[in-house]
Structure formats: structure tokens, C-alpha cells
C-alpha positions in Angstrom: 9.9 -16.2 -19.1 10.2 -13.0 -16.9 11.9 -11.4 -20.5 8.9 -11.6 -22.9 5.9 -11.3 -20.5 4.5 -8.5 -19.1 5.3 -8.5 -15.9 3.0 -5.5 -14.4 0.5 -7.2 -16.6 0.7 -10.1 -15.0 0.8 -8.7 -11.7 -2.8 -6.7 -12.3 -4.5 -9.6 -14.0 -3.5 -12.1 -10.8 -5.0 -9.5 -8.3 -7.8 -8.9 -10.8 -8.9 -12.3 -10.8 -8.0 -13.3 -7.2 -10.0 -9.6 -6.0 -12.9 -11.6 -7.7 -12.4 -14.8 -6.0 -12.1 -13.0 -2.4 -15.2 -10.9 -3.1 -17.6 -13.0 -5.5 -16.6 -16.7 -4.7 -19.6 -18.1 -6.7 -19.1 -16.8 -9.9 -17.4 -19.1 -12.5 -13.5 -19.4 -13.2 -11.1 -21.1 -14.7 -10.2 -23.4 -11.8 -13.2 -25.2 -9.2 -13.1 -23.5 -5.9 -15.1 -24.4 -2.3 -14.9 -26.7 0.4 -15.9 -29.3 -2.0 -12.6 -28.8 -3.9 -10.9 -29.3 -0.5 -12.3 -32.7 0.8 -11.9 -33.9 -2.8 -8.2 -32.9 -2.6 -7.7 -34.6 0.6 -8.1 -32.1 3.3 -9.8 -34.0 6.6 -13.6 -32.9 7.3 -12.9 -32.4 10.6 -10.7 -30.0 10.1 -12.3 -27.9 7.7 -15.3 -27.7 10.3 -12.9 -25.6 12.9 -11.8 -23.3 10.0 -13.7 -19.9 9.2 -17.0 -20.8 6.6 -16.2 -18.0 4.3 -12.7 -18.9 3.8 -13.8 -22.1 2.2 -15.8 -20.5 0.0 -12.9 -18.5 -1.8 -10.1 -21.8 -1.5 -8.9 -22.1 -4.5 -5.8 -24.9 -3.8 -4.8 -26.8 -6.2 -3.8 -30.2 -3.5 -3.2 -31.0 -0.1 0.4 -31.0 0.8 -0.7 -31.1 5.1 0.8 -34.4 5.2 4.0 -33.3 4.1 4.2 -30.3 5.8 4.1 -32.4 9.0 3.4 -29.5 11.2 4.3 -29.8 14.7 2.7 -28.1 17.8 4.5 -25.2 19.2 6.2 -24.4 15.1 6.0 -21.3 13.1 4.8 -22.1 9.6 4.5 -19.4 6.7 2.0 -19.5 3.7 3.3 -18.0 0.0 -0.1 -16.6 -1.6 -2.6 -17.5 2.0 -5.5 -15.8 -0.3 -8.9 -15.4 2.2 -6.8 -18.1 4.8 -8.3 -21.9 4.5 -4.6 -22.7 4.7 -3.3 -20.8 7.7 -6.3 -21.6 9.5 -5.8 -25.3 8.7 -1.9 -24.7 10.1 -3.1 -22.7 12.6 -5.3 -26.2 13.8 -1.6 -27.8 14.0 0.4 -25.3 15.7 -1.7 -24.6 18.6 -1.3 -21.6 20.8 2.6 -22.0 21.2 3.1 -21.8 17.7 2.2 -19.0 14.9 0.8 -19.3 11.7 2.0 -16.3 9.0 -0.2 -15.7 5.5 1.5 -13.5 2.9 -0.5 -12.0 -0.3 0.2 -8.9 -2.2 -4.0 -9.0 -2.7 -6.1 -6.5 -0.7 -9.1 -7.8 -0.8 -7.7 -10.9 0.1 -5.9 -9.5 3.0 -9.0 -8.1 3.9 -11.2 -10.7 4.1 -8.6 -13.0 5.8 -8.0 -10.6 8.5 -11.4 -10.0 9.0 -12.2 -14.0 9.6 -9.3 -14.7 12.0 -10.5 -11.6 13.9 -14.1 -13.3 13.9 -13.1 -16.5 15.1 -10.5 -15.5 17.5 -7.5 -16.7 15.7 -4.1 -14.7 18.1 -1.7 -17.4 16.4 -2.5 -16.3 12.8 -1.3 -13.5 11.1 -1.5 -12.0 7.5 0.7 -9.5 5.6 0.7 -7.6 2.3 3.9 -8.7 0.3 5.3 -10.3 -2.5 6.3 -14.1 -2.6 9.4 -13.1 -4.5 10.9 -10.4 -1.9 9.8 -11.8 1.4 9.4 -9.3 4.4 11.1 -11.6 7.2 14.7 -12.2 8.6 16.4 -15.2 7.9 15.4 -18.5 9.7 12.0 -17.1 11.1 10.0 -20.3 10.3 10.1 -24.1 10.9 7.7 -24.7 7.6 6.6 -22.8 4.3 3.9 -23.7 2.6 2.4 -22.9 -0.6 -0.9 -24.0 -2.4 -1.7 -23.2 -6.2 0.7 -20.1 -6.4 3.8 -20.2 -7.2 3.1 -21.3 -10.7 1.8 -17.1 -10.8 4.9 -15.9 -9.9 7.3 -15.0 -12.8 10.3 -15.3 -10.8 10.1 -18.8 -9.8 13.7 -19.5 -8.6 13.6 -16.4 -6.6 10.6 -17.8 -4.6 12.4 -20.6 -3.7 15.1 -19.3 -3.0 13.4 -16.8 -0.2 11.3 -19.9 1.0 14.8 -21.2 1.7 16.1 -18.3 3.2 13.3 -17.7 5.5 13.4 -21.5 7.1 15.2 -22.5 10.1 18.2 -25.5 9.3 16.1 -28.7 8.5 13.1 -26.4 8.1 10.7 -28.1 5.5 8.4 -26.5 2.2 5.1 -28.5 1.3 3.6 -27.2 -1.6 0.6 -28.1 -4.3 1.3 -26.2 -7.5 0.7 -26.7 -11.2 3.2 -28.0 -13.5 3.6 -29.4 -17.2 4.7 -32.5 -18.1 5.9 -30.2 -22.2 6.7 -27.0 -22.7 4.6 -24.8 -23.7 4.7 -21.9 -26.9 5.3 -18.7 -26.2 2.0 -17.6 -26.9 1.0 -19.0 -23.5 4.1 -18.3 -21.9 3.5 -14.8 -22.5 0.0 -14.6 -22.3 -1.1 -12.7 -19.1 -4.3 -13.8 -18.8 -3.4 -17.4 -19.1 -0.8 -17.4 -15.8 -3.4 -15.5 -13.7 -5.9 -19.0 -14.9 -2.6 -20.9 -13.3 -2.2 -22.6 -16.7 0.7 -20.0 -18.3 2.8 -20.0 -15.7 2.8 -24.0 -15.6 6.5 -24.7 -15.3 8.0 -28.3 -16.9 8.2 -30.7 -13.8 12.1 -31.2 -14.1 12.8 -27.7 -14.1 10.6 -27.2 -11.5 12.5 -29.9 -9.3 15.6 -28.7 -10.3 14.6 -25.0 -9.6 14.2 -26.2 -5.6 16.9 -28.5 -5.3 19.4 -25.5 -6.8 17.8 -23.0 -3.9 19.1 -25.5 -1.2 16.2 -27.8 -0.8 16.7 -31.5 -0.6 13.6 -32.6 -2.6 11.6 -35.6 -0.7 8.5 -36.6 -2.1 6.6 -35.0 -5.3 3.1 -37.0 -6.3 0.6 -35.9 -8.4 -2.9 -34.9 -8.0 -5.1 -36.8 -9.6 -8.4 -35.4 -8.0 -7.8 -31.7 -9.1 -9.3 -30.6 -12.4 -9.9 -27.2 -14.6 -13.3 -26.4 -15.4 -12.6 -24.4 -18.3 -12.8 -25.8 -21.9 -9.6 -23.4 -22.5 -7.5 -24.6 -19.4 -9.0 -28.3 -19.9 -7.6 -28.0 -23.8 -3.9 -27.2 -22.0 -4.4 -29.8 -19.5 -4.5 -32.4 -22.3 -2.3 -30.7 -24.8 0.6 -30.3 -22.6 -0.1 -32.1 -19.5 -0.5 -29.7 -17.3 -1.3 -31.0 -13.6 -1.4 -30.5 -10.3 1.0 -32.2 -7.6 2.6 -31.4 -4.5 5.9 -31.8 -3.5 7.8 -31.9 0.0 11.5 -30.8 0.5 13.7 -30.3 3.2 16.3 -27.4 3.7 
């Protein structure tokens, strides 16, 4: 719907709201964030206690997709949208010292505070850089696995993502992602509404054309499940949810 939204918009209401969630992680949105969120969604205790504190507090993932990721020792893994880092970090826990952990996000303050955590704790394998999800600053086949966690569905250019995820990945390289998705299609007056993609609810893409978009970018599509533990907490969002049946799952795929 790249043609009737507002593309720069979009863009400043995204880095408006995740600006907030970087630097004031307890004030109220849309969408639940915290460690809480992320043992509810799956992610193992013990691994959020070797991860940065103050990451946690700004995660805002919509699943866990770890699983399917399947991340190796010694790999190079790359995160679409790695926000304040509970992801890298969390891949950084996988890939050891051999391997390297790259966060991408066209956010500042997110940058910012990311940086500023793996420098705290020490982190050499982990990474992050300012870009877009839909131009990718990397050579082809620099990584064994991208992942992605509540992101993509912000992105206006959704095909193009995936298609850079797939240009990025090594032969048999995999993408593990938790995203939102709607089981109808949604009125233009979402679709176009700038305010209600950076809430990760207009940018909610049907679940067969989302398939369909990966699969078409040259991924083999392996596993999609949805997440039943992740809810909206807004009454506006929570409306969508049951209106159109917008969800969270995550999906694995293999290149």
C-alpha cells in the first residue's frame, strides 16, 4: 500500500514511537513490552539473565522465533529492526566468540542505547548499524541467519525486505521471524493510516500474501505457527485484533 500511504509519514511516526520506547520504556503503548513479555513469548530465563537489563526493558517482540532460527556456534546472524538489542544479544548467547551477531535500525536512539549496552557488557561479537531494512548495507551472502522480531509488518516495502534478507544469506542460509499478520484485509483507512502501522496493526499484512511474499523472494517456507501468548493492550489495536484477526506468528524459511 506503498501508493496511498505516506511514506515519510510513516517513517517519522515509526522512529517517533520506537525513540519513546528506547528512552521511556515504562510509559504506555499500543503493544506490552519488558522481560515479562519475553518469558511469556517463550524466550528461556536463563538466557535473558546473561543479556543487558536495560535491553529488556525496551523489547518489544512480538514471539520467539530462536527455535527456528537454530543458530549454530561459530555463525553470523543479522537482525532486521534489533531496536535497544534483546535479540542480538540473545544470538550473540548462540554464536559464541567465533561467530558475529549484526543489529540493523534506522532509529538513533535505539542505536544508541544498543551500542551503549554491548559496550557495558563487553559484547566484541555484536554489532549495530544505522540502515534501512529495505536497502541493506551488506554484500551478498554475508550471513548464515536473519532474523526479525515485530518489524517487518512497519516496513511499507515488504517484498523488498525479503527480498534483501534473501540476498544477504549464504546458500541454505535460514530467516526466523515473529511478525504481525491478518487473517482479512483491512480498509484503506487503516492501510493508510500512519499512525496505525507504527502501533504494528496497519501494516498487518493477510497471512497468504505474506507467505507468498517469501516464498517469491527465494525462500522455501518451513514452519509458520501462531502466537497465541502475545496480545495488544490497547482498546484500539485490541478492536483490530478481533475485527480482522490480526496476530502474531513466526515463521521459519530456508533460502
Amino acid at each position: 500500500m506503498a501508493n496511498s500511504l505516506d511514506v515519510e509519514r510513516l517513517e517519522r511516526a515509526v522512529k517517533n514511537v520506537y525513540r519513546d520506547v528506547a528512552e521511556a520504556p515504562t510509559e504506555e503503548y499500543h503493544f506490552e513490552m519488558g522481560r515479562p513479555l519475553a518469558e511469556r513469548l517463550g524466550y528461556p530465563s536463563e538466557d535473558l539473565d546473561r543479556i543487558p537489563g536495560a535491553a529488556l526493558e525496551s523489547f518489544a517482540g512480538v514471539g520467539y522465533h530462536f527455535d527456528l532460527a537454530a543458530i549454530e556456534e561459530g555463525e553470523d546472524v543479522l537482525d532486521l529492526g534489533s531496536g535497544s538489542g534483546t535479540d542480538a544479544f540473545v544470538a550473540a548467547l548462540h554464536v559464541g566468540e567465533a561467530g558475529s551477531v549484526t543489529g540493523l535500525d534506522m532509529t538513533d536512539e535505539q542505536l544508541r542505547k544498543a551500542r551503549g549496552l554491548r559496550d557495558e557488557a563487553g559484547l566484541d561479537a555484536v554489532s549495530f548499524e544505522k540502515g534501512y531494512i529495505e536497502d541493506l548495507p551488506f554484500e551478498d551472502g554475508s550471513f548464515d541467519v536473519v532474523i526479525s522480531n515485530g518489524v517487518i509488518n512497519l516496513s511499507a516495502e515488504k517484498r523488498r525486505v525479503f527480498e534483501e534478507a534473501n540476498r544477504v544469506l549464504v546458500s541454505g542460509g535460514r530467516l526466523a521471524l515473529s511478525d504481525i499478520i491478518s487473517e482479512k484485509r483491512m480498509p484503506e483507512s487503516i492501510k493508510t493510516d500512519a499512525d496505525l502501522w507504527a502501533a504494528c496493526i496497519g501494516g498487518a499484512e493477510q497471512i497468504d500474501r505474506y507467505t507468498t511474499m517469501v516464498e517469491t523472494a527465494g525462500f522455501e517456507v518451513l514452519d509458520v505457527r501462531e502466537n497465541t501468548k502475545y496480545e495488544f493492550v490497547s482498546d484500539q489495536a485490541a478492536n483490530a485484533c478481533r475485527k480482522y484477526g490480526v496476530k502474531s506468528v513466526s515463521l521459519g524459511a530456508r533460502k
